[in-house]
N, C-alpha and C positions, 0 to 999 in steps of 0.2 A: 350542661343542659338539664331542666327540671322536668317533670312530670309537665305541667304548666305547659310547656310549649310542646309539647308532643299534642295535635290534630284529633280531640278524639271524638268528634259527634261530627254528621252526616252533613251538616252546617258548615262545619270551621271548614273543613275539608274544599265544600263546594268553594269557600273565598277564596281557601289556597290555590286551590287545582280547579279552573271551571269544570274539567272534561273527567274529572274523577266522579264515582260514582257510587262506593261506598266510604265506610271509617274503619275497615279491616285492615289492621297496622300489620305490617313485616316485619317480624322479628327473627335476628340472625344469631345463630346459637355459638357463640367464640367458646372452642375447647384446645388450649393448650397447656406447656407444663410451664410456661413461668407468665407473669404479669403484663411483661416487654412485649414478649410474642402476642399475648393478649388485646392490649393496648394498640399495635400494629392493624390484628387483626378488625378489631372496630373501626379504626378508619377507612379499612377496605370498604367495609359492609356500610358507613358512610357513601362514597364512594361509588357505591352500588344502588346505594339508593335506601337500605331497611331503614326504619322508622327508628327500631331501639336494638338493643345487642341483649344475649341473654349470658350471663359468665357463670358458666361452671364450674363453681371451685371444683368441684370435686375431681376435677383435671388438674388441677397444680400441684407439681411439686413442691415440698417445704413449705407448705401456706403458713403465712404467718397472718393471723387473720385482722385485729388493727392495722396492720400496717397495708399488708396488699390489700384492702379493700378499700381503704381511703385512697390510695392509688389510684383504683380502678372504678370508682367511682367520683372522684375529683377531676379524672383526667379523661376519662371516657367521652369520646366523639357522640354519642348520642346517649338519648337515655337511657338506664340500667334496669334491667329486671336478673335480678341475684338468684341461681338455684343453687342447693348443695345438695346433691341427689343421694342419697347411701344405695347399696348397692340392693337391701331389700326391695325398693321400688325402681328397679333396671339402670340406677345410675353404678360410681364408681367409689362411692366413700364407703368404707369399712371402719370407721373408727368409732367412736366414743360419740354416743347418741346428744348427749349434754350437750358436749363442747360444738356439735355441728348446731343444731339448736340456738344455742350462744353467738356464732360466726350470723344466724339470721339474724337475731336482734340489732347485732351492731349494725351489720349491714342497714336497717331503719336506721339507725339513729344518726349513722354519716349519710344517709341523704338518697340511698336507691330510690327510685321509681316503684319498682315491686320485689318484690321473693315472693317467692314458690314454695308452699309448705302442704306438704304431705295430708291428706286426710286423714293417715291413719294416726297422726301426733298432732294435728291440727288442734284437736281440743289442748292438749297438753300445751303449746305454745301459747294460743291465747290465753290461758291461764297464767303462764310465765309473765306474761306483760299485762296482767290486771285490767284487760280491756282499755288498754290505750296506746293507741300507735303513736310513736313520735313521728313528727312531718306530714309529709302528706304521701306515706306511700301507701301504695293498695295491696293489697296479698289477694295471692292467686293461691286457693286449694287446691290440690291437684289428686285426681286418681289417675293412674296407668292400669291397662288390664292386656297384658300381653298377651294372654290367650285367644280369646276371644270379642266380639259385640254384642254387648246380651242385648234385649228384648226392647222395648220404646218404655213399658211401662216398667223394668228393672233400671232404664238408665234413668227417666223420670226419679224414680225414689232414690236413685244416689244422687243429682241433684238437690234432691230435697233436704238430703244428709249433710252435702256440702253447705249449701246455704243455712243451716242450722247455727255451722260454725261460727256464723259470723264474715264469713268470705265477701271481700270487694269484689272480686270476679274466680269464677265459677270454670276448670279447665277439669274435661275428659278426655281422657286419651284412649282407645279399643284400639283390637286389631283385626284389621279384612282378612277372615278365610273366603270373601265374597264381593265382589262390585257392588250387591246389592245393600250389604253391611251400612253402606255412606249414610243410605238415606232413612236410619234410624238414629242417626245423630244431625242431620240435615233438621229432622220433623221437631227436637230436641231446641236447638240451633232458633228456629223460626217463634217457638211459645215461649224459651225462657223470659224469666223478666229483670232477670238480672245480667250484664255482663260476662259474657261466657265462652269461654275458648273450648271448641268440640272439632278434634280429627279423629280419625282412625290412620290409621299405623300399614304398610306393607305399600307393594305396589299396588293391588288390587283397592286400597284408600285412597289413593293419589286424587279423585276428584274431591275427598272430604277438605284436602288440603288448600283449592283452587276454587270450588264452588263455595265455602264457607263465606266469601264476600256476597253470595248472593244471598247468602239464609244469613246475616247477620251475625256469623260468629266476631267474637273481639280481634284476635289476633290467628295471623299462621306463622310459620318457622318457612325460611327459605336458609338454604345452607350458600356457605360463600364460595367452597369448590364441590363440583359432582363428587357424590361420594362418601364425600367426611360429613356425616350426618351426626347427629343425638339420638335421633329415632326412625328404626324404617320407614322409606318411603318418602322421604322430605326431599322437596324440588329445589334446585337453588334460586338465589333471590332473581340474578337474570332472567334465569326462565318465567318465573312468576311476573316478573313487568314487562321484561318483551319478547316473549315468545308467548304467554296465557294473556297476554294485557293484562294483568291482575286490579289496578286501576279504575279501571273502567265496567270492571265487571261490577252489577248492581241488581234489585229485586226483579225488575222487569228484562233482564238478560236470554237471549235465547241460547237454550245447553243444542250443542252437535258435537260428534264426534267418534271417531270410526271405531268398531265392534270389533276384534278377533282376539285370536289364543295362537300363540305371541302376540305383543303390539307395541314393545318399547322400540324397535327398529321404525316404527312408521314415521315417515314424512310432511302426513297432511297434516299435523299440528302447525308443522312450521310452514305452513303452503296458504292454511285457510283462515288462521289469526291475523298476518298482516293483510289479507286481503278483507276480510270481514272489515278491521279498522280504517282501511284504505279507502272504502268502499262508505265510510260512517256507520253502519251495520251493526246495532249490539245484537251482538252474537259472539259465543266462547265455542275453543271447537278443540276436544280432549280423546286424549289414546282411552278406549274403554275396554280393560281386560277383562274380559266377559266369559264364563262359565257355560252359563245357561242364557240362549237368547230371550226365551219367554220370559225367565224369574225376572229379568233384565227392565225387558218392555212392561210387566207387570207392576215391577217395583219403580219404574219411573215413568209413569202414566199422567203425568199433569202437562199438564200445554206448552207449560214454558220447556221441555225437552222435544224440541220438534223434526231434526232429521238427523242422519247415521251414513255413515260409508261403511260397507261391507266388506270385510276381507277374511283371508284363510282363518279358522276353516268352519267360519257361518255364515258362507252368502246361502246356502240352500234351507238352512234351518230359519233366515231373516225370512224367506219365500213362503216358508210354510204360516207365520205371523202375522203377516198380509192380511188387512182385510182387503186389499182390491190390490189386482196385479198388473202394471201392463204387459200388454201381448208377446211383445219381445222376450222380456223376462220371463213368461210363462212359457213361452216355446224353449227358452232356453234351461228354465225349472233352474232358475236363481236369481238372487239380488244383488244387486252391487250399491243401494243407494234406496231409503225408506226415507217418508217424509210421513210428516203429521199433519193430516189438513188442518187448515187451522177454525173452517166452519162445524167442522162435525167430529171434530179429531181419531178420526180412520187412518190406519196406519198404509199408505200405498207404495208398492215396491215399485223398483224399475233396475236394468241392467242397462247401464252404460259404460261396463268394462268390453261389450260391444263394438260400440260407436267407439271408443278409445283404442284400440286395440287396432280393430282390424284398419281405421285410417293411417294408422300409425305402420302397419306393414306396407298397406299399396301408397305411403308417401315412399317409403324404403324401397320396393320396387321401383316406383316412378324413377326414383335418384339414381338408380342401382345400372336402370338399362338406357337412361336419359331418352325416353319415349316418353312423350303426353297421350293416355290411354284416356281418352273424352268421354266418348261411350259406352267401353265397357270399364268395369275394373280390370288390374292385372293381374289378378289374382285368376280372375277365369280359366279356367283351363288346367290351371296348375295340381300339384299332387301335396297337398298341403297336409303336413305331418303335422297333428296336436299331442303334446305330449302333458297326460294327467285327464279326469273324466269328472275333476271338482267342477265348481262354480265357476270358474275362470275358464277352465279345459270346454266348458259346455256352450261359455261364450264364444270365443275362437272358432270352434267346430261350425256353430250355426253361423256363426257372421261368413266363414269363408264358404260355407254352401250358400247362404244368400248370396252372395259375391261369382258363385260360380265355380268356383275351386272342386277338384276332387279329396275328400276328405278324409284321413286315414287317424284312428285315435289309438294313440298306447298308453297303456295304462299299467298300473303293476296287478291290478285285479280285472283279469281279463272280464268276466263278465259284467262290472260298469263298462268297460272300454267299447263291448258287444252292446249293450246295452244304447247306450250315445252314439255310435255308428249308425245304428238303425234307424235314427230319428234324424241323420244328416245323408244319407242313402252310401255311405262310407262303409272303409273296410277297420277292424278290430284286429289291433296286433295288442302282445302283451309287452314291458318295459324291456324283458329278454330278449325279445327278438328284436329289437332295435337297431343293435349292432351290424347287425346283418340284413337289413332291411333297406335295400336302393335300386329302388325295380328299372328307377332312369336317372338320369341326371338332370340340375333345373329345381332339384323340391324344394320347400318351403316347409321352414321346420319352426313351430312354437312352442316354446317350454311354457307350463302353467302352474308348475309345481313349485316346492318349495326348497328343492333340491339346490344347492347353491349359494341358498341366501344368509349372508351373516348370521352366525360367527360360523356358520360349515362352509366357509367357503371355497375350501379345498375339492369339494365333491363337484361332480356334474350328469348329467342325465344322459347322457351319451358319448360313446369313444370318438374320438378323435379323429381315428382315421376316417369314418363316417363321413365326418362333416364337407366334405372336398364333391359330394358329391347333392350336395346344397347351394342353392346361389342364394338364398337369405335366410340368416336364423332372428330369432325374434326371443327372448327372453324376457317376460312378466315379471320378473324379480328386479328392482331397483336397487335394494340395499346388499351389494356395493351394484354400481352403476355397469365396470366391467365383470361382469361373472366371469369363471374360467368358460363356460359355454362359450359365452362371447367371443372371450380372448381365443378359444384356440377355435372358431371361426373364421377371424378374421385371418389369424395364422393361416386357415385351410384354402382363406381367397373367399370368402362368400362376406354378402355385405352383411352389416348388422345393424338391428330393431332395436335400441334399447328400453328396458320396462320404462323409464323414463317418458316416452315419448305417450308411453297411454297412458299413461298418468297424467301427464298435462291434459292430454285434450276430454279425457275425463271429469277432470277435474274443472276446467270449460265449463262443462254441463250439467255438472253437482253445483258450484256453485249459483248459478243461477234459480237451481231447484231449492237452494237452501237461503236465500234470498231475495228471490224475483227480481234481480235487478243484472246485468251484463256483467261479466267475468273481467276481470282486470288482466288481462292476457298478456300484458309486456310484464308486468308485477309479477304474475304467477311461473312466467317462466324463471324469470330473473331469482324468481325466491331458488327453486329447484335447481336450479344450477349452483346455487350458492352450495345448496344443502345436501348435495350427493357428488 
């Protein structure tokens, strides 16, 4: 396969694929130690769907470089972009600067697509080949800066450096100490006027890698198994086509995507992508490892970023960001869900870990004592234990005093715990006294914390023996589905809430807030259940 049929303008693309919507190619990185394996592994990433393969020699052993490279590029399922990284610029070659040099040339001259040559010898190779490329391949300049993302106007003049070179396409590589890092290679991405490959590196890059379809970067890397990466932070190719739609993602795309510190454990990526597509909706919806919620909202201030799911541990700092709250949320002094209007773009919160939550217990009641409770909830009356006095802990509390509930909050800092009791006419215990805390039998107990949730999933928020003296527990944590709470629950005989269940019906009501249009409610259960 030639350069030639590889799709590379916004054009060819639309004839091939109606429903595609930029020309940002997948490239899959094959790093192994012989040819075979190589070779193999291109077909997978075929297979998969990337567009071209990237072969690093500098992963084989014995390279014999005539021979495996007409190999690998003669026999190659898609088309070839050749790196030989040395280990000065974060790859694995340690040898003889020439002879790696020498391996790019040839590589032209049997027939690659592109190579990848270093800025820092760039001059020097062009030189080598007298200003003339054999074929028709493109060379990609490249810097890596694994420190850091410098400044808009520092990456601007290495641009300028690169393209000096003589470079067919233009590749930066930074690395996120920040979420906010992206979008000084996004602003980069949108003015160059050349062909230009711009990610940032880490987790906290991971949208440079996904939104790049939307600011016109040339290509991303998607790896072929979780994990075996070339550079932090790289998604694999699956998840880039169907789990991000990456396809479909294009200039006019709406960014959503939930906020916290953790966030590789969360769900809604895989919850609110096929629903967004299902629904026809251009909309992308991304885990956002967020630091600082302000630098956040500050540094992604344009229209097309227009809502967020809130979770541990910035629903109360989203609250404070608010230009307009609803009342709920305000009484509850947290967020679960900001939206961008789109006439005045005012950022407005709302909590609908609420509404998710507490319907999600009195359906579990309802199940629990097989009574239809019409007029009141069943919650009423009851001694409903919340355990934690975050953004979640604050939900729970209010919703079971609107419900009627008597309302008891433990916290491990007894004065938040005092504090949230007061505003729900509740009593304030600390985490310690838990153990020992079962004035009757009958309570209702809801974890809010984060106690539990993968990978600690060995720990739990309360003994055991406790628990017998509960007829429902309810745990907020999804990831895993059964907690040990759970499990030794249901061990004790009391029925169980799983987080799951507010999450769905949540999720109900975000979606609609983040597209105006009705929640695909057999779709979104059916994703969730796949996916926990």
């Amino acid at each position: 396969m030639t350069l030639e049929s590889i799709p590379l303008t916004a054009m060819d693309l639309k004839t091939a694929d109606g429903a595609r919507r930029n020309s940002t190619l997948i490239c899959a990185p094959v790093m192994a130690e012989s040819v075979d394996q190589m070779l193999v592994l291109t077909q997978k990433a075929k297979e998969l769907g990337a567009d071209l393969v990237e072969f690093r020699l500098d992963y084989l052993k014995n390279f014999s470089p005539r021979r495996d490279l007409e190999i690998l590029i003669k026999q190659s399922a898609l088309p070839t972009l050749i790196t030989y990284r040395p280990k000065w610029e974060g790859g694995q070659y340690d040898g003889d600067e020439q002879k790696r040099q020498e391996a790019l040339r040839l590589a032209m001259e049997l027939g690659a697509d592109f190579i990848d040559v270093e800025l820092q010898v760039a001059q020097e190779f062009y030189n080598s080949i007298q200003g003339k490329k054999p074929g028709k391949v493109k060379i990609i300049v490249s810097s890596h800066n694994y420190q850091n993302t410098p400044s808009v106007e520092d990456i601007g003049n290495l641009v300028a450096r690169i393209q000096a070179t003589g470079a067919d396409i233009v590749k930066i590589a930074t690395t996120a100490l920040d979420i906010t890092d992206s979008a000084r290679i996004f602003e980069v991405l949108v003015h160059s006027q050349v062909p230009t490959i711009g990610l940032v590196m880490g987790e906290k890059g991971l949208i440079s890698r996904i939104l790049c379809a939307k600011f016109g970067g040339f290509l991303t890397f998607g790896t072929l198994e979780a994990g075996v990466i070339s550079a932090p932070g790289q998604p694999t190719v699956k998840d880039l086509l169907d789990l991000y739609n990456f396809r479909q993602i294009g200039p006019d795309t709406k960014v959503h995507g939930v906020i916290g510190n953790p966030i590789g454990h969360s769900k809604s990526p895989h919850l609110y992508n096929p629903s967004f597509k299902s629904a026809g909706f251009n909309g992308i919806y991304l885990p956002l490892l967020v630091d600082s919620v302000p630098n956040f909202l500050n540094t992604y201030s344009s229209p097309d970023f227009v809502g967020y799911s809130y979770t541990i541990p910035h629903k109360e700092a989203g609250l404070k960001c608010c230009d307009e709250i609803d009342p709920i949320a305000q009484a509850i002094g947290a967020i679960s869900c900001m939206i961008r209007r789109p006439n005045d773009g005012k950022l407005i919160g709302y909590n609908v870990d609420y509404l998710g939550a507490i319907a999600a217990i009195e359906e579990g009641l309802r199940a629990s004592t097989s009574t239809n409770h019409v007029s009141s909830s069943p919650l009423a009356g009851k001694l409903f234990v919340v355990i934690g006095a975050g953004g979640a802990g604050k939900a729970l509390a209010y919703g079971g005093y609107e419900k009627g509930a008597r309302v008891v909050v433990a916290n491990r800092t007894y004065e938040k715990a005092k504090e949230l009791a007061s505003k729900v006419g509740g009593k304030a215990i600390t985490l310690a006294e838990l153990d020992n805390f079962y004035p009757e039998d009958g309570m209702i107990l809801a974890n809010t914390t984060s106690v539990g949730m993968k990978p600690k999933t060995d720990a739990t928020p309360i003994s055991k023996k406790v628990l017998s003296h509960y007829s429902l527990v309810f745990d907020a944590i999804y990831t895993p589905k059964w907690t040990r709470l759970l499990q030794e629950a249901k061990e004790s005989g009391a029925a169980v809430v799983f987080g799951t269940e507010m999450f769905i019906n949540q999720a109900f009501v975000q979606f609609q807030k983040f597209t105006g249009l009705p929640a695909p409610k057999e779709l979104i259960r059916e994703i969730l259940a796949r996916n926990t």
